[in-house]
C-alpha positions, 0 to 999 in steps of 0.5 A: 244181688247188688244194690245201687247206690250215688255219691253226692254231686258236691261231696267226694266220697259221700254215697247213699241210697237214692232219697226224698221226702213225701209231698202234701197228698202223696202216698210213700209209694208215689213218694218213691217213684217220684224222687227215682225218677228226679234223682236219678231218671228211674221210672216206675215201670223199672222199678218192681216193690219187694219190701218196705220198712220204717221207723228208721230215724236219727237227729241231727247233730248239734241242734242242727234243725233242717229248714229251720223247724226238722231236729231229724228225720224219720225214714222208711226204706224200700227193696226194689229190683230194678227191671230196667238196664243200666242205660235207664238211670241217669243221674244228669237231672234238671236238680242235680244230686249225683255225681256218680253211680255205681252197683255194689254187693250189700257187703261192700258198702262202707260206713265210712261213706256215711255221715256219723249220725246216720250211720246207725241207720244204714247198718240196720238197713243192711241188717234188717234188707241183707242180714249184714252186720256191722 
């Protein structure tokens, strides 16, 4: 009944679910166990698929485009259960993105940890995943 989440290596106070894109020729789901495993060292076979959902999209703020051509980004979420222990997620990967981790309760996870335009987003991931409203 909890649920992992990170704070960024380079922003205090900045905590999420862990994330990534899809390369060419990818499936979401190779997507998935790929950018676990990068981001904090979590294997597939720790990892089990409960649920999955999408439509999930925000823009950046100002214009801002990502890498020049993203105005946003529109993202599919996944429920897992974690099979493995606590020793089977190591955030000191080769590209760093976690300074921290730690489990919490759905209900503790605070949206001030988010930036603004994405805020949105995450209260209908705990709505839509935990029945949480926010």
């Amino acid at each position: 009944n909890q649920m992992l989440i990170a704070e960024r290596a380079h922003i205090r106070g900045s905590w999420q679910f862990p994330q990534g894109g899809v390369d060419p020729g990818e499936s979401l789901e190779e997507a998935l166990f790929r950018e676990l495993e990068e981001e904090i060292g979590v294997k597939a076979k720790h990892v089990q698929i409960l649920d999955r959902k999408g439509g999930y999209r925000y823009e950046f703020p100002k214009g801002r485009m990502k890498y020049g051509i993203y105005g946003g980004q529109e993202q599919v979420y996944y429920l897992c259960r974690f099979l493995g222990r606590d020793d089977d997620v190591n955030i000191n990967t080769k590209h760093r993105e976690f300074g921290r981790w730690r489990w919490i309760r759905p209900e503790k996870f605070d949206m001030d940890w988010v930036p603004k335009f994405k805020r949105e987003v995450f209260q209908r991931v705990l709505r839509d995943f935990f029945g949480i409203e926010r």
